[in-house]
PABANU-216912 format. One record per residue: x, y, z of N, C-alpha, C, CB in turn; residue in three letters. Coordinates in steps of 0.05 Angstrom, whole numbers, plus 5000, padded with zeros to 4 digits. Last residue first. Glycine has a CB too. Layout:
<rs>
XYZXYZXYZXYZALA/...
</rs>
This chain:
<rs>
829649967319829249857346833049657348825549617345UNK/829950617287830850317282831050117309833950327269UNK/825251017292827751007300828850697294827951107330UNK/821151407242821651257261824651157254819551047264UNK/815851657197818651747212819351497236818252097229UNK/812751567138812651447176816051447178810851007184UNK/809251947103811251937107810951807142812652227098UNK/804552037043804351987074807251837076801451777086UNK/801652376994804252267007803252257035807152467003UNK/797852826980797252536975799352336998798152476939UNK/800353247028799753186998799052997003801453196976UNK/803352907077804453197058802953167024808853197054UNK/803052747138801652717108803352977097797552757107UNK/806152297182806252547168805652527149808052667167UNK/806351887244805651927217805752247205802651817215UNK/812051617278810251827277809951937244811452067298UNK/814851077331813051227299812051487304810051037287UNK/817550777359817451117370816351257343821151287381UNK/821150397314820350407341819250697338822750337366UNK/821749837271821250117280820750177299819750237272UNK/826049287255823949367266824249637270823349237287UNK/829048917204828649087211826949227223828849127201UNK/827548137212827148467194827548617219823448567176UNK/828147657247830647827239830448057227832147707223UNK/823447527251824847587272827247767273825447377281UNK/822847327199820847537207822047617233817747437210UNK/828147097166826147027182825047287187826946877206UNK/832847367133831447007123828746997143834346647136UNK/833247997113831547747134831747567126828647737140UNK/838148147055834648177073835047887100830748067040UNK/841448087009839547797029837247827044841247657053UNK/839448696972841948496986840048316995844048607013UNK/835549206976836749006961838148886983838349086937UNK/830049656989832049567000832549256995831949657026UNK/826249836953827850086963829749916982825950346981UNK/826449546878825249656907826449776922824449506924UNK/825849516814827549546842825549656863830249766838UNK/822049116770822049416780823349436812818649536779UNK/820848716760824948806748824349096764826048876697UNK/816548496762817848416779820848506788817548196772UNK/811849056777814248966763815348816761815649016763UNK/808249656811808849266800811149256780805649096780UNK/806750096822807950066795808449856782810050156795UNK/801450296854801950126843803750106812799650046845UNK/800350956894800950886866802650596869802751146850UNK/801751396945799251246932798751166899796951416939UNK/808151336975805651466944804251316942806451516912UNK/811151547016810051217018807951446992808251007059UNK/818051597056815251647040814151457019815651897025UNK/820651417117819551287092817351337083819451057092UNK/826051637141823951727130823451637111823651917127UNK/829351307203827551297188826051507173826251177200UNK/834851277252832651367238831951277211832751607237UNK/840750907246839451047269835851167264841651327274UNK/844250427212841750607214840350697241839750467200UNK/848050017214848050317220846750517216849550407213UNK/847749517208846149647233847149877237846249517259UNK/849449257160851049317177849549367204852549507168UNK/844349297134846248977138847849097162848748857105UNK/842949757123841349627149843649387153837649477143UNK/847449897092847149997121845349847129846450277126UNK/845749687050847949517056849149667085850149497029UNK/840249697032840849507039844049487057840549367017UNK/841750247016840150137036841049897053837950077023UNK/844450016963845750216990843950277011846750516981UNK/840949786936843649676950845249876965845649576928UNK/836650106924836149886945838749826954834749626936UNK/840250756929838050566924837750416935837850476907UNK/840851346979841451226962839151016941843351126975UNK/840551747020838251786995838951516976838852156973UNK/842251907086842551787062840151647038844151617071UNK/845152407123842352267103843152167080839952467092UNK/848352467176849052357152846152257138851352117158UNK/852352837225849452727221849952637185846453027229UNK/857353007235855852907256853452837246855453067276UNK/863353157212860053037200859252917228859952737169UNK/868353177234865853257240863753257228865853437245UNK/872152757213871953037200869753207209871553007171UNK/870552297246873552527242874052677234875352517235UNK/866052127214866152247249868752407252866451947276UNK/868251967169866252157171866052297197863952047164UNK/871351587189871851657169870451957171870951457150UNK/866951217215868251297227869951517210869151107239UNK/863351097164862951227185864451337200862051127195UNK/867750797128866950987125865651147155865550927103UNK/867750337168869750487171868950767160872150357158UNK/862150147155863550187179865950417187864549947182UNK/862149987100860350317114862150317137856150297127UNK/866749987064866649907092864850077100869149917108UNK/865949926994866950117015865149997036866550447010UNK/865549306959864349596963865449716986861149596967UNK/867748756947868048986925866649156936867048946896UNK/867948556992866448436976866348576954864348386986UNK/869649107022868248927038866848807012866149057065UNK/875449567030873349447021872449267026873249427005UNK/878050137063877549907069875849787045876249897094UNK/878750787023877250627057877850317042872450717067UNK/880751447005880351037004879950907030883650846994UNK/877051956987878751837003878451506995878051907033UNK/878152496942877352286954879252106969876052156936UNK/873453106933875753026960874652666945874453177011UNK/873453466877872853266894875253296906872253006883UNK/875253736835874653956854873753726874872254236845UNK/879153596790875753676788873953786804874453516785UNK/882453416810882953606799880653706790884653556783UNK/879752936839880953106855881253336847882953036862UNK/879352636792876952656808878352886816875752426831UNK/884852546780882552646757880452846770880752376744UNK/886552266812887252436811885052626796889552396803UNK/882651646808882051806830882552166826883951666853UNK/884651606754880951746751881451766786877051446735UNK/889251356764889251656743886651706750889951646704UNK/888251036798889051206804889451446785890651126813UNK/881650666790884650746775885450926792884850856744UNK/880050226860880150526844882150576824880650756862UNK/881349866895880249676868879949976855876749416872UNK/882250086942883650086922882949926906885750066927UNK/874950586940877150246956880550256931874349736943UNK/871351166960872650846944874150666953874150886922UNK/868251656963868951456973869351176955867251436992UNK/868352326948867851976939869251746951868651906909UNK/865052936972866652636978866252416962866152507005UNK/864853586960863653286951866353166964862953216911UNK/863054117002864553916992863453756973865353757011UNK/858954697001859354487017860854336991856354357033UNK/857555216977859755096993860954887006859855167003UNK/857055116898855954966930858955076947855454466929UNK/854555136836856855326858855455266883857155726852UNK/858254516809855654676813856854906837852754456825UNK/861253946795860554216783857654316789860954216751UNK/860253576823862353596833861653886822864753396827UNK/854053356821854953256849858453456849855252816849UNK/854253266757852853526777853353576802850253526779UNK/860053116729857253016744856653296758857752726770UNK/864153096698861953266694860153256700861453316678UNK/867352596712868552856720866353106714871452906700UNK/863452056740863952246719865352456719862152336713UNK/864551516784863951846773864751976748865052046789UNK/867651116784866051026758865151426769862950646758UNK/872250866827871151196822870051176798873351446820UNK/870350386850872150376822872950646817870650276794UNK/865450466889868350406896870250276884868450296914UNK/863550986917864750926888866850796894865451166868UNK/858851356946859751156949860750926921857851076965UNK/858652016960858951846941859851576945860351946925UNK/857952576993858852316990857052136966858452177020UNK/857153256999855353046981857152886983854253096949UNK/854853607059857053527045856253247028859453497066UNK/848254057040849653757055852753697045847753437044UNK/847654797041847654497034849554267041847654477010UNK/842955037084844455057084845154697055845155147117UNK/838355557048839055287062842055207056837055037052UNK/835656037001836455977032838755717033833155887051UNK/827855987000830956066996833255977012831256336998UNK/824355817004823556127007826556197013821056217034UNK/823955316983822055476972822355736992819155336972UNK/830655066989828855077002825955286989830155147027UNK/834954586966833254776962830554806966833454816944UNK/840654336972838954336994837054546984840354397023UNK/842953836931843354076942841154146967843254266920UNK/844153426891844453356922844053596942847453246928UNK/843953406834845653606855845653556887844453886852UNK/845052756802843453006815845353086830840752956831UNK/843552306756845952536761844752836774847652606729UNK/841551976757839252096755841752346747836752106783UNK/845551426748842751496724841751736731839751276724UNK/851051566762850751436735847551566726850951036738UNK/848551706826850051866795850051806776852451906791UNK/846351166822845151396833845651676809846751446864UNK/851150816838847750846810846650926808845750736803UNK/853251036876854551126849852051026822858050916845UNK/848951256925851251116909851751206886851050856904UNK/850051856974848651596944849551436939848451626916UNK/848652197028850351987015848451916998851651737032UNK/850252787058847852717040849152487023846552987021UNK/851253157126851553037102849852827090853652957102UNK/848453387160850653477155851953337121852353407181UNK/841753567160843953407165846453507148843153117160UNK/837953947147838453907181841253797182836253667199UNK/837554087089838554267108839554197131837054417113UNK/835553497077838453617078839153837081839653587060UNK/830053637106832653467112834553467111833053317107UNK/827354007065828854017093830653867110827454047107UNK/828353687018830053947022830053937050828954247009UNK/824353397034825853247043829353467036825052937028UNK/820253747037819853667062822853557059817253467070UNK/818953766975819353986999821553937031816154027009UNK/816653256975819853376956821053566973819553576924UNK/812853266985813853057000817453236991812752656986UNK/810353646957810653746979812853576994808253766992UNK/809753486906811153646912812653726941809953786904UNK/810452696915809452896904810353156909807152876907UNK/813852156886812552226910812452496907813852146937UNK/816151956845813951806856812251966874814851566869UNK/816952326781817352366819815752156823815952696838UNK/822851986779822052186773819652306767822952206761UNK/824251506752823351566784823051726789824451526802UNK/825550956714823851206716823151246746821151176700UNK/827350366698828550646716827950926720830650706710UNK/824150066672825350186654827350406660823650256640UNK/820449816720822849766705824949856686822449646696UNK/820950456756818750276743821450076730816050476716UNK/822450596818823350576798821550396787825850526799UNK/821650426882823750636880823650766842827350446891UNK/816549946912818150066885819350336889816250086860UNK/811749886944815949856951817149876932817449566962UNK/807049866935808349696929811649646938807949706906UNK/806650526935805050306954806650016955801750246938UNK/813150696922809550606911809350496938808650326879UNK/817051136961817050926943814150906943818750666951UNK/823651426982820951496972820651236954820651806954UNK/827151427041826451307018824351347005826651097019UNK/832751547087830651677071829451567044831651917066UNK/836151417139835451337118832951437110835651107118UNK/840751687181837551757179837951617145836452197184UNK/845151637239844951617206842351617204846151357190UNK/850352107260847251987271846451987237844752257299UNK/857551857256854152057256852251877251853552317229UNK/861451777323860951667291858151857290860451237285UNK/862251887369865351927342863851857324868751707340UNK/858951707409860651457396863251557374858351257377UNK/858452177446858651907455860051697438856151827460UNK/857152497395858152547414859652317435856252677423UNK/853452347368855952437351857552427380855752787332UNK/848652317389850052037377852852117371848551897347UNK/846852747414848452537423850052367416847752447430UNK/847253077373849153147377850052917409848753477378UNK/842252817346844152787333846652837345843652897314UNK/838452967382838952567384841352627365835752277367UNK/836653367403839153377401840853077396839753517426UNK/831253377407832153497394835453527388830953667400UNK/831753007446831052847421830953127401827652627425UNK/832453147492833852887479833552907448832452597490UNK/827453477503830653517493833153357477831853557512UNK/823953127506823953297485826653407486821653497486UNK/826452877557825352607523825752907506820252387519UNK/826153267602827853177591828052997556828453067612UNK/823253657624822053587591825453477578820253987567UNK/828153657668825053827654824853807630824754147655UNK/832553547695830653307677828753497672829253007692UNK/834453957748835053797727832953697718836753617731UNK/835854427786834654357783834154167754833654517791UNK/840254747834840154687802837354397803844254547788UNK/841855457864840155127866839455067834836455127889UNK/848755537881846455637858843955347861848355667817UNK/854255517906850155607932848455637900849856157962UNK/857255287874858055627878855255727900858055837837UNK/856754847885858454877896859055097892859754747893UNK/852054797829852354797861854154767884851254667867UNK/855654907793854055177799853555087821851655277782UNK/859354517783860654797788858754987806861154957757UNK/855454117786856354017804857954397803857953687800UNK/853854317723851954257751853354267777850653947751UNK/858354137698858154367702855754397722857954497677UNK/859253587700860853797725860854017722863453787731UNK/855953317670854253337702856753547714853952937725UNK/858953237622857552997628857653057658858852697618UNK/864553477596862553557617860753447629861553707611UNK/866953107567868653417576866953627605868453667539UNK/863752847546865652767569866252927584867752687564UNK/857253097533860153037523862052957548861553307507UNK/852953027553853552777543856452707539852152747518UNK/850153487599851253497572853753137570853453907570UNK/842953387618846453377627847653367600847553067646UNK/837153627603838553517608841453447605837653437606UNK/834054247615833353977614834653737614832353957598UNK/835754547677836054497656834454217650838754517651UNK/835955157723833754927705834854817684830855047692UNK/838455557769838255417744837155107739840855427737UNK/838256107814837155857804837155737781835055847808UNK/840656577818840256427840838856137832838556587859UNK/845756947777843456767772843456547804844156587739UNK/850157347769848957297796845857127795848657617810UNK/853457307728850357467729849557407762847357297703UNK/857457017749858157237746855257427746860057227721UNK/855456547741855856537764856256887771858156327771UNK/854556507686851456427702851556577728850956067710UNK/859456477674857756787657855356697677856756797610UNK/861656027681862456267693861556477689864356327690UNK/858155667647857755647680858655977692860355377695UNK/860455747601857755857610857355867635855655727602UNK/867155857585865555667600863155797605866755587626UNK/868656147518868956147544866655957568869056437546UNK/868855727455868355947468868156017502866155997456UNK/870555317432870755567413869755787439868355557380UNK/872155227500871855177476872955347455869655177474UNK/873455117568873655207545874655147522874255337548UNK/867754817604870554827598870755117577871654517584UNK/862754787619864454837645867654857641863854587667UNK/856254947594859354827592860154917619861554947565UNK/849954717625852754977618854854837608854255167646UNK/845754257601847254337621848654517614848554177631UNK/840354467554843254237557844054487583846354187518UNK/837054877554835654547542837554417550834954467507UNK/834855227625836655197591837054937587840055347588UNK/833255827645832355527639834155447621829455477627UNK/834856147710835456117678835255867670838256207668UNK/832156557753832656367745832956217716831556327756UNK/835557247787833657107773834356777774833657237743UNK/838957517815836857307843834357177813834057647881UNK/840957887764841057927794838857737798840558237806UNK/839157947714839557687720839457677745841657577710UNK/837558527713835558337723835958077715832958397715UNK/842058667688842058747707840458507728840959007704UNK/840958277623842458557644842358447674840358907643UNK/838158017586837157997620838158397632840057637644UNK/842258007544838758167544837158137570836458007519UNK/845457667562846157957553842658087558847557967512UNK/842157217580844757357600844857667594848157227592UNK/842257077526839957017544840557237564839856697558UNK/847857027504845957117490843157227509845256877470UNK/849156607549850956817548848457077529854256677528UNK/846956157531846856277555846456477559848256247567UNK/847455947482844456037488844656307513842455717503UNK/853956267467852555977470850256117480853955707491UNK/857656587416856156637429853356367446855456847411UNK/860956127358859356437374857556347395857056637351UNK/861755647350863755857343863256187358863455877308UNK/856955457314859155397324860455567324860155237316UNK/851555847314853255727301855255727317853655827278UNK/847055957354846156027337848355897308845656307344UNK/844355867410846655857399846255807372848355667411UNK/839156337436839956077430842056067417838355947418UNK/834656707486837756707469837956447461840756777488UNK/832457257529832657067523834457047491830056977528UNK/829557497592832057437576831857227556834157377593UNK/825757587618826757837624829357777601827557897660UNK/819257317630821657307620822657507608821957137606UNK/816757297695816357467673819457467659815157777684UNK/816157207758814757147744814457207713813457187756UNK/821857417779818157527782816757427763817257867779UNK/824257337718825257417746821857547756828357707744UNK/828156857670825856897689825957037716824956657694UNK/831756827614830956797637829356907651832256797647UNK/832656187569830156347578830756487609827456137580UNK/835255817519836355907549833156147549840656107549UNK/837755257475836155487476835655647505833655397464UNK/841454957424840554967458840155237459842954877484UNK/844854417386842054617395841654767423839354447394UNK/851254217398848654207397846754457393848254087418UNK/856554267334855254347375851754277367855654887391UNK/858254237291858254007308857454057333860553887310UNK/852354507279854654287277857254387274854254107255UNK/848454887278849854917297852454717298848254897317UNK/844354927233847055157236848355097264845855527237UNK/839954577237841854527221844554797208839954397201UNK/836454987274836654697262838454717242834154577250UNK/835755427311837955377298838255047283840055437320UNK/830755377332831055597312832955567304830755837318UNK/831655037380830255007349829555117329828654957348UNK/832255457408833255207406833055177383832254997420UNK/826255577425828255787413831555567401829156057446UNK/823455187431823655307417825255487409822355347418UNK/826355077492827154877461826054997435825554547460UNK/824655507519827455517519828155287496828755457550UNK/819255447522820155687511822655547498820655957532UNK/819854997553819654987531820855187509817454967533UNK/821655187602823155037588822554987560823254817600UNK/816555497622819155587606821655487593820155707617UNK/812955027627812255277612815155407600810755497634UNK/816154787669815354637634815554867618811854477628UNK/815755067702818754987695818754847668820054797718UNK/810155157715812755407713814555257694814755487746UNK/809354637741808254737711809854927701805354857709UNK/812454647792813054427754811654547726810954047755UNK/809854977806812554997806813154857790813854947827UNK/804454707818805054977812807854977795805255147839UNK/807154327847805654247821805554487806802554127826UNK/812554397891809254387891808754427855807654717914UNK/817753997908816854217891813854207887818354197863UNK/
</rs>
């Protein structure tokens, strides 16, 4: 392929993740994916999947082509389906436009398809062309891999704290360390992900909505988990009364009364019983737990001991650690992650693939758990 020809294929691949990326956090449990097509030099189509259930990038892309899909070429961030879903195989809408060339960035992960929709289109004479700005695709879709491949969701830990690593002055004041914008920013989060875990010391002291509110309206909100594993919730917690479509979950153990599980339930909670581990719910199992109901992505806001007790496990996938320019000191003043920790420097928690973000005073370092 001459150099020319690569640049082309960036140029519109991109297009094709931006548009992609106009569906952040409306497409679960399907991925993102965005489609562009190209005839003479000049995009003649274009489309992204917009919610489970409707219409995939392709097809969208396809419609607004028409005619002039005829001998065109169609970019698109994930390979075609090749089965059927919520919705009919893409491959057969590619083959049907009479599309002579397809670009994608990279192979779809799920079993169901993992390279045989590629293998459909070139065995129909279509030349397919793979890996284009493959990393940036990946990684707009790092959630619908993880979900995908293991059954379990892509977990993102989120923590605002002092310079110092404080969450809370001694007296439990936390309200705000970290400033408007940082606040902003982390509404957007729980728009992206599917669900939004605390613990139960969480509820007890700040008793919050968990909701997703965005400054120009809108958003979608997180299914709220709870990690309770006596059900100590309140029946008048804000987490169960408020007008949300999204669920609440409490998660508990049988160390739970059964009159305050029912209680819970009649109050408009889902709860379930999981496994316990030392008196607290099995993140483990919980996870899986969560993968079976399609939660594919999971933020969790909790305190130090619920921090702590996913890194213990290693079910942390991502990182957002906002960081305030402010000394609270203490020695009683909690920090953002409890339990045994490292005995050695070998053993902490390492970051990988950083990337800094100021918002206000606040400075936030995003990264992946090595």
């Amino acid at each position: 392929m001459l150099q020319n020809d690569i640049y082309q294929d960036r140029y519109y691949m991109k297009e094709a993740l931006q548009l992609a990326a106009k569906a952040e956090g409306c497409t679960s449990p399907n991925p993102m994916v965005g489609a562009v097509v190209v005839k003479n030099g000049r995009i003649v189509g274009r489309g992204y999947h917009q919610r489970a259930g409707t219409p995939h990038a392709e097809v969208h892309a396809l419609r607004e082509a028409g005619e002039q899909a005829e001998g065109a070429t169609i970019y698109v961030t994930l390979e075609p389906c090749c089965h059927y879903g919520r919705t009919p195989p893409c491959t057969e809408a590619i083959k049907k436009a009479g599309i002579s060339r397809v670009v994608v960035a990279i192979t779809d992960p799920n079993p169901l398809v993992a390279g045989r929709g590629l293998n459909i289109l070139k065995e129909a004479g279509i030349e397919v062309t793979s890996g284009v700005l493959a990393d940036e695709a990946g990684k707009l879709n790092e959630v619908f891999i993880k979900y995908i491949t293991t059954n379990r969701p892509f977990v993102v830990l989120k923590a605002a704290v002092s310079l110092d690593g404080k969450i809370a002055t001694a007296t439990g004041e936390s309200q705000w360390i970290t400033g408007p914008e940082s606040r902003e920013y982390a509404h957007r989060l729980r728009h992206r992900y599917d669900g939004i875990l605390v613990g139960i010391n969480t509820v007890l002291s700040d008793n919050p909505s968990l909701t997703a509110r965005l400054p120009e309206g809108g958003g979608r909100d997180p299914v709220r988990i709870v990690l309770d594993s006596k059900c100590r919730t309140p029946l008048d917690a804000k987490i169960i009364n408020q007008s949300s479509k999204a669920k609440t979950i409490i998660a508990t153990t049988e160390a739970a009364d059964r009159e305050k599980i029912e209680a819970l339930k009649q109050a408009g909670a889902e709860v379930i019983v999981l496994p316990g581990s030392s008196g607290r719910v099995d993140i483990e199992e919980l996870l899986k737990e969560l993968g079976r109901r399609e939660i594919t992505s999971l933020l969790v806001e909790g305190g130090g001991g619920v921090h702590g007790s996913f890194l213990t496990a290693k079910m942390v996938d991502k990182v957002y650690w906002f960081i305030a320019p402010m000394l609270i000191g203490g020695a009683e003043a909690p920090g953002a992650v409890a339990g045994r920790g490292a005995e050695k420097l070998a053993d902490a928690v390492k970051l990988k693939e950083l990337t800094i973000h100021r918002f206000g005073p606040d400075i936030c370092i995003e990264g992946y758990v090595d």
